[in-house]
C-alpha positions, 0 to 999 in steps of 0.5 A: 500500500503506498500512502503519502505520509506528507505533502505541500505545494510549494512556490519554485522556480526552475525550467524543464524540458523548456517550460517554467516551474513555478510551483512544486509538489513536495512528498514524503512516500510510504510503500508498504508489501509483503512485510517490507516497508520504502520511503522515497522523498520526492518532488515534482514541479510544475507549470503553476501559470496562476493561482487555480494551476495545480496540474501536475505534470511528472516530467520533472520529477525526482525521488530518492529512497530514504529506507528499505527493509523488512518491518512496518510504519513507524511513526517515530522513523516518519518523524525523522524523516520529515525533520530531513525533509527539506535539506534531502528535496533541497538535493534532490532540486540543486541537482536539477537546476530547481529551488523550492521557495520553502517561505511560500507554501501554496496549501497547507500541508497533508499528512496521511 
């Protein structure tokens, strides 16, 4: 079962296969299977031509695998995850040619 722990949309800037990216959707996932449980940090970013624009698209989309092993969720194990959050998307963006404008969220945050 895959489960978004934590996701925000936040402003970026950056340009993909030629098309600016001002927002990005930023993720802590969760993948649970047959006794084994992965999280991935992830970000996607995308157009956000205005204020009502949250298509997402996934061509500029990165993820790193932050655990994998036998067990379950942990929320303790969560919790370190998301307080390394932003320096792990921070990496993952640099690498890319992007920024996330953490000082600018776009929506709340959601935790499942």
């Amino acid at each position: 079962m895959v489960i978004n722990v934590y996701e925000q949309y936040f402003k970026a800037e950056g340009t993909f296969n030629r098309v600016e990216r001002k927002g990005a959707l930023v993720i802590l996932i969760s993948d649970s299977e047959a006794g084994n449980i992965s999280y991935k940090a992830a970000v996607t970013f995308f157009p956000h031509r205005d204020e009502e624009d949250y298509g997402v698209s996934y061509d500029a989309y990165f993820e790193k695998e932050l655990y994998n092993a036998a067990g379950r969720r942990s929320k303790k194990r969560e919790e370190e995850f998301l307080g390394h959050l932003r320096e792990t998307v921070d990496e993952l963006a640099e690498g890319n040619g992007f920024r996330v404008i953490w000082e600018e969220p776009l929506r709340e945050e959601r935790r499942g």
